[in-house]
GUMAR-106048 format. One record per residue (C-alpha): residue in one letter; y, x, z. Coordinates in Angstrom, 3 decimals. Last residue first. Layout:
% residues N
residu = a; y = Y; x = X; z = Z
...
% end
This chain:
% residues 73
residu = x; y = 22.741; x = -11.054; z = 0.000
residu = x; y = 22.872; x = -7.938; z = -1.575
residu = x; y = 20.160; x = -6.441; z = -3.157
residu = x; y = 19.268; x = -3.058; z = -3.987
residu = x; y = 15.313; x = -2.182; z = -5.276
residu = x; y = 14.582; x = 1.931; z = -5.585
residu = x; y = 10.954; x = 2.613; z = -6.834
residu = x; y = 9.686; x = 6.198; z = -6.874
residu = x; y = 5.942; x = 6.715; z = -8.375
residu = x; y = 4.609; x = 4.070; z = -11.116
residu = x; y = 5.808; x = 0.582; z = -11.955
residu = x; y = 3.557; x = -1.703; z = -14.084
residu = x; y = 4.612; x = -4.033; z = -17.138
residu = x; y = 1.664; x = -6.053; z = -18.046
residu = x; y = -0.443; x = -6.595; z = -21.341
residu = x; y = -3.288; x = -8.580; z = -20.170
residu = x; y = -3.555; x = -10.026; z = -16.671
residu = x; y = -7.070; x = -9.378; z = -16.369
residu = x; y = -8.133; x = -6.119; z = -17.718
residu = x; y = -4.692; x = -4.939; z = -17.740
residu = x; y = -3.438; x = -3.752; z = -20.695
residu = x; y = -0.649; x = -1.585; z = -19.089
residu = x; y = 3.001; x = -1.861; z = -20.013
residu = x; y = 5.181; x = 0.966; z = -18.479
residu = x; y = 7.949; x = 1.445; z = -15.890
residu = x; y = 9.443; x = 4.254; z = -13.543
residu = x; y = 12.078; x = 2.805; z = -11.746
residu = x; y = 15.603; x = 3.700; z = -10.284
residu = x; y = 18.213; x = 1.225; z = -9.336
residu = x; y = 15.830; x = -2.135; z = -9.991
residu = x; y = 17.923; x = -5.152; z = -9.420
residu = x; y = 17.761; x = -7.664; z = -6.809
residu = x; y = 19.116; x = -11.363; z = -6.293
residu = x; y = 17.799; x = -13.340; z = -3.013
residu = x; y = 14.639; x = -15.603; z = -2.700
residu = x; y = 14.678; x = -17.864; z = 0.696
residu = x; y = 11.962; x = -16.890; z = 3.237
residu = x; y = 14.085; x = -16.022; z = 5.891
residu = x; y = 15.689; x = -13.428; z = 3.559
residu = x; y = 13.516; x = -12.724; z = 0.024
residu = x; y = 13.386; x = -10.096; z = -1.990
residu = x; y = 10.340; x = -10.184; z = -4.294
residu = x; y = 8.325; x = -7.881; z = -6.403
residu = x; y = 5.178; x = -9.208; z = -8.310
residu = x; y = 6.674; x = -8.746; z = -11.539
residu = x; y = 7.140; x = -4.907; z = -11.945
residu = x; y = 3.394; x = -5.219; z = -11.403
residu = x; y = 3.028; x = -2.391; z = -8.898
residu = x; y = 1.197; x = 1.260; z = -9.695
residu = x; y = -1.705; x = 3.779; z = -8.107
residu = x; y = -2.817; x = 7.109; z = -9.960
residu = x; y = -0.347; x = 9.147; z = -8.130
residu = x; y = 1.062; x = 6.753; z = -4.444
residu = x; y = 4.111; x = 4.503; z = -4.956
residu = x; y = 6.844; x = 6.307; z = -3.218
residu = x; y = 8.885; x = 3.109; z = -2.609
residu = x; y = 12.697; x = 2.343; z = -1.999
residu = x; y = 14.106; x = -0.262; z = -0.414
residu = x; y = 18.319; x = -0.993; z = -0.383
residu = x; y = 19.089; x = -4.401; z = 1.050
residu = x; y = 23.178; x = -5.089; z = 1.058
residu = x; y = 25.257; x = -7.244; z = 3.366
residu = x; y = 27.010; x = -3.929; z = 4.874
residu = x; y = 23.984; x = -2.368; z = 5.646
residu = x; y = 20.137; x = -2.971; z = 5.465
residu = x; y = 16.749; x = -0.804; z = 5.146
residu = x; y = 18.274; x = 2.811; z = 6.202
residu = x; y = 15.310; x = 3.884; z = 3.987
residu = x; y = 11.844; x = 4.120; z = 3.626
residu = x; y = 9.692; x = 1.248; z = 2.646
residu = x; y = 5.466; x = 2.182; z = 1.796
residu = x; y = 3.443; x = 1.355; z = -1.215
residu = x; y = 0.000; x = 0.000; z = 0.000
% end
């Protein structure tokens, strides 16, 4: 499991970032930000994306090594 380093939360803003372990990815798809459980606005500052043909999702976009996610809520 990808783990959260950071100062987490300042100033209204969410910054996460991820050192997603070699040989190991996320579906750019499956992240979330979410506050109490209601969804909030993100963008991806640094990724490393690719499309995989996963076995059974088909063609997917994955992330690989150091993901950075800001939001600001």
């Amino acid at each position: 499991m990808p783990q959260i380093t950071g100062p987490i939360s300042t100033d209204n803003v969410i910054n996460a970032s991820w050192q997603i372990a070699a040989e190991h990815y996320l579906y750019k798809d499956s992240i979330r930000v979410s506050i109490n459980n209601e969804a909030i606005a993100h963008e991806f500052i640094l990724l490393d994306e690719s499309v995989i043909n996963d076995e059974f999702f088909g063609e997917s976009l994955v992330l690989q090594n150091t993901l950075v996610v800001r939001a600001v809520y």
